[in-house]
C-alpha positions in Angstrom: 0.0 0.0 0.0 0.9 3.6 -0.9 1.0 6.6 1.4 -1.5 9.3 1.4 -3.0 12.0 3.3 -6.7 13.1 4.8 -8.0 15.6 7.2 -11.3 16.5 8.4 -12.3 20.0 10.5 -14.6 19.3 13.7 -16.2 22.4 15.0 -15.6 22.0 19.4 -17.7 25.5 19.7 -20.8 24.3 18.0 -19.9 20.2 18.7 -20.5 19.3 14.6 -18.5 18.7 12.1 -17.3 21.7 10.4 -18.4 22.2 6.2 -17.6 23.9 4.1 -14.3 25.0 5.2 -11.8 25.5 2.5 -8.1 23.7 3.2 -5.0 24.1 0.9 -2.4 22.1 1.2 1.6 23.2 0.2 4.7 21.1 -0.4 7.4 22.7 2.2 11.4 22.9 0.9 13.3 25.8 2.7 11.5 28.9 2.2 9.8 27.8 -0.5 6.1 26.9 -0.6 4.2 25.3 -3.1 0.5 24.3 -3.5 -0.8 21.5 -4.5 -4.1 20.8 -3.6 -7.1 23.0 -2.1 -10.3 21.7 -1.7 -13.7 22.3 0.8 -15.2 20.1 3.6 -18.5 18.1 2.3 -21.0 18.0 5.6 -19.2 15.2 7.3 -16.3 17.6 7.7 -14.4 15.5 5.8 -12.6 16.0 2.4 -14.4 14.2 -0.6 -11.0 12.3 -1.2 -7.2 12.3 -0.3 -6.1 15.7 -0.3 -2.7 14.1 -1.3 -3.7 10.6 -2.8 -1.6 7.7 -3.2 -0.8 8.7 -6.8 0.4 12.3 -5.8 2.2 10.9 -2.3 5.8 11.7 -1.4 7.6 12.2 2.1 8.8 15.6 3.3 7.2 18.9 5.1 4.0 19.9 4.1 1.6 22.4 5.7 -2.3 22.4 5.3 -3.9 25.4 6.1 -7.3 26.2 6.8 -9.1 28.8 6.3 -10.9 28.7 9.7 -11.9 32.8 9.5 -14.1 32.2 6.5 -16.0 29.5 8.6 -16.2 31.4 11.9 -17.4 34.0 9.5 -20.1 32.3 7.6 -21.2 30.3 10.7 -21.9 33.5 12.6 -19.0 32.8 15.0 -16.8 36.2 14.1 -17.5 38.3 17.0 -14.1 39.8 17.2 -13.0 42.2 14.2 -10.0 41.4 13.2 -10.6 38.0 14.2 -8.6 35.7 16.7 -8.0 32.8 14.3 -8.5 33.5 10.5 -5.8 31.2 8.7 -4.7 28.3 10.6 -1.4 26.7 9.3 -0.5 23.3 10.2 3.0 22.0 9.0 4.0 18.3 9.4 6.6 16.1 8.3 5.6 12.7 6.6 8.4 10.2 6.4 7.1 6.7 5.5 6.0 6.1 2.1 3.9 3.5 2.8 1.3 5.2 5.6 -1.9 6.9 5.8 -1.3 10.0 7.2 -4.7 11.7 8.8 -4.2 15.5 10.4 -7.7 16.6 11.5 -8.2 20.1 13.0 -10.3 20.8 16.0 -11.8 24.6 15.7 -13.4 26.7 17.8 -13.0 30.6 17.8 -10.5 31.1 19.8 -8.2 27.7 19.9 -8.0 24.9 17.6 -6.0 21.5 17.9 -4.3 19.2 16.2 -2.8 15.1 16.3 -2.0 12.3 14.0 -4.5 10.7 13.3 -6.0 6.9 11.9 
């Protein structure tokens, strides 16, 4: 079996998982970032498919980012102009070219979370 990647986004204010919440996802080298993927949440919270399927899978530092202020936003959960959390960058390092990797983020307002995931 071939490496990939998934996330989902689980909203801890509103206890649900969190759609519609748009996610990029950047191959890290030095300074140097580049995208390769960006999709939206479906209403499981969950990406359709891999962000980085097994057909697109290599090791090395990546960073997903969400972009958590456009949710807060559109959820009627902004109450603080500029807000607390907009963009939320998580970078990781995946060495073993043979594993799932799963990064979910755990949002509220004002903290989020993170872990490697099954």
């Amino acid at each position: 079996m071939s490496g990939y990647l998934t996330t989902h986004v689980l909203d801890t204010a509103k206890g649900c998982p969190a759609a519609g919440l748009k996610i990029t996802l950047y191959h890290v080298s030095g300074n140097s970032h580049r995208k390769i993927a960006e999709t939206v949440t479906n209403d499981d919270g969950r990406t359709d498919s891999p962000i980085l399927p097994v057909d697109a899978f290599k090791t090395g530092t990546y960073e997903l980012v969400f972009f958590a202020g456009d949710y807060l936003r559109a959820t009627d959960q902004a109450v603080d102009d500029p807000l607390f959390l907009d963009q939320v960058p998580i970078r990781f390092g995946m060495s073993d070219a043979a594993a799932h990797y799963h990064v979910p983020l755990l949002l509220s307002p004002y903290g989020y979370s993170t872990y490697r995931g099954s």
